[in-house]
PyMOL Python script that loads the backbone (N, CA, C, O; Angstrom):
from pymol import cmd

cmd.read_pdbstr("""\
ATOM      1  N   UNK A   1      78.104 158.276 348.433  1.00  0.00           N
ATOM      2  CA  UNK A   1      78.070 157.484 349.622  1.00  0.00           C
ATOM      3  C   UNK A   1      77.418 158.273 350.755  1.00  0.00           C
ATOM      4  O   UNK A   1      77.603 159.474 350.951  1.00  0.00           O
ATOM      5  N   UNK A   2      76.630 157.467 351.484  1.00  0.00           N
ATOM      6  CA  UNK A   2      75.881 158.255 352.495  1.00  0.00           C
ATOM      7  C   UNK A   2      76.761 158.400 353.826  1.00  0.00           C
ATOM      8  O   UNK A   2      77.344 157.324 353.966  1.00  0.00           O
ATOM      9  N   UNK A   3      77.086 159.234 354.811  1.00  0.00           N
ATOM     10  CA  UNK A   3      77.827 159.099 355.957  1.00  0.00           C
ATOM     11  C   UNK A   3      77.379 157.974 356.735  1.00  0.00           C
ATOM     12  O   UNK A   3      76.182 157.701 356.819  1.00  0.00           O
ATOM     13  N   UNK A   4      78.513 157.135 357.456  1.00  0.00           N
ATOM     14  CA  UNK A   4      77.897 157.055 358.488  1.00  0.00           C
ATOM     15  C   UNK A   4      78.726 156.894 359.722  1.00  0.00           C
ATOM     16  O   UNK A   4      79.272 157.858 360.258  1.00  0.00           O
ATOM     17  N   UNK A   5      78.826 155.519 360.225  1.00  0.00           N
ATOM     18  CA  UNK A   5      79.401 156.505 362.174  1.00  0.00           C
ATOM     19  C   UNK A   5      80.790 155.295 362.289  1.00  0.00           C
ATOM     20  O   UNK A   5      81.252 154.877 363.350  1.00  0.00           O
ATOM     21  N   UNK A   6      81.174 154.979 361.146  1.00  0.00           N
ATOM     22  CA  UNK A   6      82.558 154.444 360.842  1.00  0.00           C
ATOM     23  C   UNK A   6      82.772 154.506 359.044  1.00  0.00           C
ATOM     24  O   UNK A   6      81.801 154.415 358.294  1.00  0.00           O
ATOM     25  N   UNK A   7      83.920 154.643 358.637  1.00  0.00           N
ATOM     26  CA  UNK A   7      84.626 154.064 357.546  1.00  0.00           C
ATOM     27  C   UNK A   7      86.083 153.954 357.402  1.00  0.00           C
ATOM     28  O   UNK A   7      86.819 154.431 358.267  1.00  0.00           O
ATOM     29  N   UNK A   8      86.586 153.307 356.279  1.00  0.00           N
ATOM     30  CA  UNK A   8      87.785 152.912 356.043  1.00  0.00           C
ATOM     31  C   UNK A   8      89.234 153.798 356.635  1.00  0.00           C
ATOM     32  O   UNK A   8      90.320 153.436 357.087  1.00  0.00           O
ATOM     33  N   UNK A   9      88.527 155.252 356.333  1.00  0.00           N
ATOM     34  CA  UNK A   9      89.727 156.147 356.679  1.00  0.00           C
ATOM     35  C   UNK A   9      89.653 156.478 358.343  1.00  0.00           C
ATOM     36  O   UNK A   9      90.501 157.146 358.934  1.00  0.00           O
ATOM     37  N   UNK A  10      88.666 155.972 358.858  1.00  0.00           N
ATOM     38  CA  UNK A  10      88.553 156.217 360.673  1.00  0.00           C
ATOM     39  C   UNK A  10      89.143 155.248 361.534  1.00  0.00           C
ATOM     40  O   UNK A  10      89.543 155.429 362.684  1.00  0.00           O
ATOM     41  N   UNK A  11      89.160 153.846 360.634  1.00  0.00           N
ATOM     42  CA  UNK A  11      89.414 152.666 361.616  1.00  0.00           C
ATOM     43  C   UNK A  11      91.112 152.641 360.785  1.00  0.00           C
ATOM     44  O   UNK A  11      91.973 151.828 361.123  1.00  0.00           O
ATOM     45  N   UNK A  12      91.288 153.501 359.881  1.00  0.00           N
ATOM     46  CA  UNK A  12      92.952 153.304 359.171  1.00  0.00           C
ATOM     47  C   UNK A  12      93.741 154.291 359.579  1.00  0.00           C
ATOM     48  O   UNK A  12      94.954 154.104 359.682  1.00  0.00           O
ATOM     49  N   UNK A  13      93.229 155.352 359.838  1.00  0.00           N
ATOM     50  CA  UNK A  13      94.088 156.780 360.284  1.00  0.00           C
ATOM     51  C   UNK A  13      94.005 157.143 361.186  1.00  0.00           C
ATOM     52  O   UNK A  13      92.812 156.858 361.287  1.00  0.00           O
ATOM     53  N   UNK A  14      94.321 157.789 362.492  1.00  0.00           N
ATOM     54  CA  UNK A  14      94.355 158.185 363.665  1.00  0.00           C
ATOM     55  C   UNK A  14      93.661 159.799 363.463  1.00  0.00           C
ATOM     56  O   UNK A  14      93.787 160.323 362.356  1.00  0.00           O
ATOM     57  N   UNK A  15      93.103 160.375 364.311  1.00  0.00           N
ATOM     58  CA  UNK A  15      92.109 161.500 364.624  1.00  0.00           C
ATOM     59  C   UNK A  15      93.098 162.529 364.170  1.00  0.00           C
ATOM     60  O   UNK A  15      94.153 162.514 364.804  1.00  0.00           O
ATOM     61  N   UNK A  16      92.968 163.671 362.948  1.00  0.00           N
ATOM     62  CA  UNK A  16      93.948 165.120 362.729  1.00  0.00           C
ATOM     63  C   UNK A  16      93.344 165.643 363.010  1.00  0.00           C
ATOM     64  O   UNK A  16      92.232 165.229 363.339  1.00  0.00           O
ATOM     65  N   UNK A  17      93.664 166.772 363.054  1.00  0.00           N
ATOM     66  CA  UNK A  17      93.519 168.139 363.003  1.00  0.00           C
ATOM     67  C   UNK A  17      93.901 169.332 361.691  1.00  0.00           C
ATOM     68  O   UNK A  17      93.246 170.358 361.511  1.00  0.00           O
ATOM     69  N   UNK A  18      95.146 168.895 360.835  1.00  0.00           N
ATOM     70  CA  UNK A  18      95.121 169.830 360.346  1.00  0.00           C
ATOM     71  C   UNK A  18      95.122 168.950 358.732  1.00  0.00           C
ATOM     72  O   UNK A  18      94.837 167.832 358.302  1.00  0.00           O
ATOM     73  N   UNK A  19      95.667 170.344 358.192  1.00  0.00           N
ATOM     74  CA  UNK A  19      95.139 169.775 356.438  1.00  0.00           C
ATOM     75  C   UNK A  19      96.159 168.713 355.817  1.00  0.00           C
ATOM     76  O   UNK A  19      95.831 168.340 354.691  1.00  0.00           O
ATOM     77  N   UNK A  20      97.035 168.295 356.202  1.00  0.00           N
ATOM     78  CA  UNK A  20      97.974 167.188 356.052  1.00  0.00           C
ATOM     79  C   UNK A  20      97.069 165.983 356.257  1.00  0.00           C
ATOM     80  O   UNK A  20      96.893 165.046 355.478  1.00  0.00           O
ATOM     81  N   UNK A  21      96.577 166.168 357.347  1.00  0.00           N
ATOM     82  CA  UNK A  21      96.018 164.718 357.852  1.00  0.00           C
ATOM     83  C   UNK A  21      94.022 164.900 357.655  1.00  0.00           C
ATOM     84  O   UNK A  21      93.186 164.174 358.192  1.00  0.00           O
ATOM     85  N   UNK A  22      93.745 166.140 356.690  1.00  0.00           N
ATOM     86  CA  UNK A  22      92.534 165.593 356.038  1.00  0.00           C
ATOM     87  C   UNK A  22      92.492 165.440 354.817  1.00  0.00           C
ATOM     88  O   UNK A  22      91.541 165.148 354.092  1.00  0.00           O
ATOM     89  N   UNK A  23      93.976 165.725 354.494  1.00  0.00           N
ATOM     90  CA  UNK A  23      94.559 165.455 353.307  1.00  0.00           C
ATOM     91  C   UNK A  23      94.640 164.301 352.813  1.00  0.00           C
ATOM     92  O   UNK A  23      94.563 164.154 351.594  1.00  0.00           O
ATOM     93  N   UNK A  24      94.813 163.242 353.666  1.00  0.00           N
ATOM     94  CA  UNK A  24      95.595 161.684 354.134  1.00  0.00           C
ATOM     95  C   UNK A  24      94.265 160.809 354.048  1.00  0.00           C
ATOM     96  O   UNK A  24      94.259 159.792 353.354  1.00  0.00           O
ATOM     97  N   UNK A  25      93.174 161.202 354.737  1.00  0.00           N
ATOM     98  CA  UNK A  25      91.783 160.491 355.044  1.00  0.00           C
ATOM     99  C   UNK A  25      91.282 160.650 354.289  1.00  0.00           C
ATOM    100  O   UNK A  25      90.313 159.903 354.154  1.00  0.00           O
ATOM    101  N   UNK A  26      91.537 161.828 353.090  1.00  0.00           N
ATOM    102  CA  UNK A  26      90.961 161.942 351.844  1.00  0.00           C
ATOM    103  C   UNK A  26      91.101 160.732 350.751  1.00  0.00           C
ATOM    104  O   UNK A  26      90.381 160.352 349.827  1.00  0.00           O
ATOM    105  N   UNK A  27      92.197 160.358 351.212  1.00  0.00           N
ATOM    106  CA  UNK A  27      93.011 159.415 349.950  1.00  0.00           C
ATOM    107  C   UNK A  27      92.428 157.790 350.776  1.00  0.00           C
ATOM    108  O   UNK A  27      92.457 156.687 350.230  1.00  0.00           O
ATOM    109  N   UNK A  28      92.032 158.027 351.908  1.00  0.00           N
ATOM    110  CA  UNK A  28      91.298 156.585 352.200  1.00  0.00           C
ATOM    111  C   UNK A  28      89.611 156.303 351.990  1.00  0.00           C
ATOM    112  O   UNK A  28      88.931 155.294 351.803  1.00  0.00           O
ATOM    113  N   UNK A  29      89.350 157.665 352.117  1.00  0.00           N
ATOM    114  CA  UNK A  29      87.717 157.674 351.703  1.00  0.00           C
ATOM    115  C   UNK A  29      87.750 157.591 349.828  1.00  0.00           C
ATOM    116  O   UNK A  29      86.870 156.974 349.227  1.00  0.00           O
ATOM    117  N   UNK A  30      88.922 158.327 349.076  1.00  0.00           N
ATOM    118  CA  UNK A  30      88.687 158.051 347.910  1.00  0.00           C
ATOM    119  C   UNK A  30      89.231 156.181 347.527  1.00  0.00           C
ATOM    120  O   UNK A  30      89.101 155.829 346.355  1.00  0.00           O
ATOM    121  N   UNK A  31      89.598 155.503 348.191  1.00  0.00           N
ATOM    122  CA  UNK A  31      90.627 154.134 347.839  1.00  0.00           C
ATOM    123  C   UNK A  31      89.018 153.802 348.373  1.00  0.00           C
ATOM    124  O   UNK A  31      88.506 153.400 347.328  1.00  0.00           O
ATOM    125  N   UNK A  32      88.369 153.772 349.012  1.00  0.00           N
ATOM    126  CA  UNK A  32      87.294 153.443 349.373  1.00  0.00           C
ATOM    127  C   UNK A  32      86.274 153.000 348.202  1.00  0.00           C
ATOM    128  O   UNK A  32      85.727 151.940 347.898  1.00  0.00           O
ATOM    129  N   UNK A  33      86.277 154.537 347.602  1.00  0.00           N
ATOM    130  CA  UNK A  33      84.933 154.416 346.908  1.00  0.00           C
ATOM    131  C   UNK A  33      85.097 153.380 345.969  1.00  0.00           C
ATOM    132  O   UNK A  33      84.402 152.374 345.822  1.00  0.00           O
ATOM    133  N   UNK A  34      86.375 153.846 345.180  1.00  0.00           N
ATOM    134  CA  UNK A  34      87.233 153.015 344.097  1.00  0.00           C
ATOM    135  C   UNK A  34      87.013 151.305 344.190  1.00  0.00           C
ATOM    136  O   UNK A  34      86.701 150.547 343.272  1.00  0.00           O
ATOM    137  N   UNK A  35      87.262 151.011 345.480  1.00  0.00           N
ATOM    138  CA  UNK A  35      87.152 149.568 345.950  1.00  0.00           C
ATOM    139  C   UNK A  35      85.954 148.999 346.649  1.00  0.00           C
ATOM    140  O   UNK A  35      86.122 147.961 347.289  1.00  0.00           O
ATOM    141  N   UNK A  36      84.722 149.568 346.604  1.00  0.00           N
ATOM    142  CA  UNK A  36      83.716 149.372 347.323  1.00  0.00           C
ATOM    143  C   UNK A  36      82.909 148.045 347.341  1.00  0.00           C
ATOM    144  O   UNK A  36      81.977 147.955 346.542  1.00  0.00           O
ATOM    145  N   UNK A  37      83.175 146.997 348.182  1.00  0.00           N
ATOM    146  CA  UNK A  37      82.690 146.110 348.194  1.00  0.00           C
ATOM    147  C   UNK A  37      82.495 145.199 349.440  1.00  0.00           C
ATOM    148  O   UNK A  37      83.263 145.448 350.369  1.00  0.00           O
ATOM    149  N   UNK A  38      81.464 144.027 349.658  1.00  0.00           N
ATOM    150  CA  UNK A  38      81.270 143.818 350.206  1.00  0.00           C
ATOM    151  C   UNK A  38      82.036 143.054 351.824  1.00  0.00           C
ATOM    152  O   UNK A  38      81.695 142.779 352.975  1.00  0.00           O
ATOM    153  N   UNK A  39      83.096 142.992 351.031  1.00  0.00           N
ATOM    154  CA  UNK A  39      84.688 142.195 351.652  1.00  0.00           C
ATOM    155  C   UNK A  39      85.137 143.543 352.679  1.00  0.00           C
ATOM    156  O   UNK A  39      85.251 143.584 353.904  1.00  0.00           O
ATOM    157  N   UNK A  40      85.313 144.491 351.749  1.00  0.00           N
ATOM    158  CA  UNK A  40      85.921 145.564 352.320  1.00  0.00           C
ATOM    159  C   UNK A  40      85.220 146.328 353.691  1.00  0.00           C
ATOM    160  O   UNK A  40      85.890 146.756 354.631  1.00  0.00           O
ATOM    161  N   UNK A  41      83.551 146.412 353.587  1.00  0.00           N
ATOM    162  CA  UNK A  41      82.655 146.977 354.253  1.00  0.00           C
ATOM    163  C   UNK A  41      83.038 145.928 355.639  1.00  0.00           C
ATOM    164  O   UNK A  41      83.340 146.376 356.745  1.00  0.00           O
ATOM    165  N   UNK A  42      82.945 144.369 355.282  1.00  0.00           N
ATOM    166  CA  UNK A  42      82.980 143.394 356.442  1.00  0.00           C
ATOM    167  C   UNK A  42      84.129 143.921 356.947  1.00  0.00           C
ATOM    168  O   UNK A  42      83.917 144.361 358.077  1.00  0.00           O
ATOM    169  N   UNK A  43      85.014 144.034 356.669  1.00  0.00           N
ATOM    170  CA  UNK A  43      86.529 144.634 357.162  1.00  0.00           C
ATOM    171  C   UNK A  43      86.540 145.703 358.025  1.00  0.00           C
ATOM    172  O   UNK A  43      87.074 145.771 359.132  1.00  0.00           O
ATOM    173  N   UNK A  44      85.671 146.845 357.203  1.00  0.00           N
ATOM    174  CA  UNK A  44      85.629 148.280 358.138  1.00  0.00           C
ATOM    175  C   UNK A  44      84.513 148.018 359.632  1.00  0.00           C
ATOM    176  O   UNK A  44      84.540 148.857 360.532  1.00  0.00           O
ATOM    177  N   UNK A  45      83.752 147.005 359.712  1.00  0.00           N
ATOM    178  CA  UNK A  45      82.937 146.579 360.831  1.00  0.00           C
ATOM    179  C   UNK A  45      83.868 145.742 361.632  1.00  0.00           C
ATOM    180  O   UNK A  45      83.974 146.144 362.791  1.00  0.00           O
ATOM    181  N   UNK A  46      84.648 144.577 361.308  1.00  0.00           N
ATOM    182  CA  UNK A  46      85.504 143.932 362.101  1.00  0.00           C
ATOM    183  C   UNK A  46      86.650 144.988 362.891  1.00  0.00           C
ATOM    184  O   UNK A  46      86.841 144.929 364.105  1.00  0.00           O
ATOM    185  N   UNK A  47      87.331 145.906 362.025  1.00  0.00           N
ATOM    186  CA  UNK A  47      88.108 146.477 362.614  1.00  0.00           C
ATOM    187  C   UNK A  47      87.252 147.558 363.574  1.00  0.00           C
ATOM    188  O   UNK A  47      87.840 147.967 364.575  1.00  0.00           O
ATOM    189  N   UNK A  48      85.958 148.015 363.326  1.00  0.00           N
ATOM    190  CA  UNK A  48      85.794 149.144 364.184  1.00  0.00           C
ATOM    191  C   UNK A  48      85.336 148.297 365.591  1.00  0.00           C
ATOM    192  O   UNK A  48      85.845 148.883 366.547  1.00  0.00           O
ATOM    193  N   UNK A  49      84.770 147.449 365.912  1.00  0.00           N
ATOM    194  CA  UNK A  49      84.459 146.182 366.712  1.00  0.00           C
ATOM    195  C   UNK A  49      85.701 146.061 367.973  1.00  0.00           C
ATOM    196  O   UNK A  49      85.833 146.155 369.193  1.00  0.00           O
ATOM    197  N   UNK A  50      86.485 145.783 366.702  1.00  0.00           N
ATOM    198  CA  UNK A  50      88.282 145.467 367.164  1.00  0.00           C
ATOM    199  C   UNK A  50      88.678 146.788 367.913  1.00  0.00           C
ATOM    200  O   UNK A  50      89.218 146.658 369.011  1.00  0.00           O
ATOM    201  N   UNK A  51      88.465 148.009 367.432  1.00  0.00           N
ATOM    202  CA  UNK A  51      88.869 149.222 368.055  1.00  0.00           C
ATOM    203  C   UNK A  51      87.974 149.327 369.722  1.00  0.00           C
ATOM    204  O   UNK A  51      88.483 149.471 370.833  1.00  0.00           O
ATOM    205  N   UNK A  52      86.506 149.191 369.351  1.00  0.00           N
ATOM    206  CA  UNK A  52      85.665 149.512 370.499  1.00  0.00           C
ATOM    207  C   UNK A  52      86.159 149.046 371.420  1.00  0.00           C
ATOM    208  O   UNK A  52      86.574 149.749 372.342  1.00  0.00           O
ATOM    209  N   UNK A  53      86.251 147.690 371.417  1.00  0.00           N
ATOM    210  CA  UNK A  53      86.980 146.364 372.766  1.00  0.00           C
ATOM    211  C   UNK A  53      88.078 146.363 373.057  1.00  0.00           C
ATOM    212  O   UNK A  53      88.662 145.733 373.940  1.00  0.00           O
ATOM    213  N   UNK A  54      88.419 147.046 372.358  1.00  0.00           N
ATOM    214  CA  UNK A  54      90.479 147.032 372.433  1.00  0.00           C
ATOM    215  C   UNK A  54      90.705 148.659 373.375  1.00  0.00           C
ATOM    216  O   UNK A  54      91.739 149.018 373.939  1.00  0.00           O
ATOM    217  N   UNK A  55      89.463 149.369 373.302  1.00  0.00           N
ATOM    218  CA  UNK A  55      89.623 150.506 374.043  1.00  0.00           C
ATOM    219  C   UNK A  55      90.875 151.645 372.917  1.00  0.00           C
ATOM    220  O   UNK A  55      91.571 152.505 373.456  1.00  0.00           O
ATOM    221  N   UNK A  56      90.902 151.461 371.827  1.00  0.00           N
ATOM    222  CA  UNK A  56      91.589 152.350 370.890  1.00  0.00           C
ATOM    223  C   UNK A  56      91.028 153.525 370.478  1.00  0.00           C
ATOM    224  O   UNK A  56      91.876 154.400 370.300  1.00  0.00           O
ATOM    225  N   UNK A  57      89.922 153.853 370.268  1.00  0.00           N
ATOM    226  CA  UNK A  57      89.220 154.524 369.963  1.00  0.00           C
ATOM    227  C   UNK A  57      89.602 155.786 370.758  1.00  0.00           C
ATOM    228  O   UNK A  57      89.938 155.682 371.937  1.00  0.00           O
ATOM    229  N   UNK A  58      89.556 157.038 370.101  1.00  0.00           N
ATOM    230  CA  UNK A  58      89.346 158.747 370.775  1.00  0.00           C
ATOM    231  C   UNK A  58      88.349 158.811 370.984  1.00  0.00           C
ATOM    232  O   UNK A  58      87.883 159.848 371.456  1.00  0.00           O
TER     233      UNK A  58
END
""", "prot")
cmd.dss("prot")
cmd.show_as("cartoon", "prot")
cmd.util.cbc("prot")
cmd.orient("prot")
């Protein structure tokens, strides 16, 4: 998967710092790959949308 400037584990997990919690985003970028589809992608754009306007975002 190529990076890019949202996915599943950014708009699902809140910002860590330590290895617990890149531990955690690990297991959403891997549920990711596992489930990769077009439903899911629409999802990770609605919610990051939802974050921008909602002022949630770090």
């Amino acid at each position: 998967m190529k990076p890019g400037i949202t996915g599943w584990a950014q708009v699902n997990y809140p910002y860590g710092s330590n290895l617990d919690d890149t531990q955690r985003k690990l297991e959403y970028d891997l549920y990711y790959i596992r489930h990769f589809s077009f439903v899911l992608d629409a999802s990770i754009v609605l919610k990051t949308i939802h974050i921008m306007l909602g002022g949630k975002g770090r």
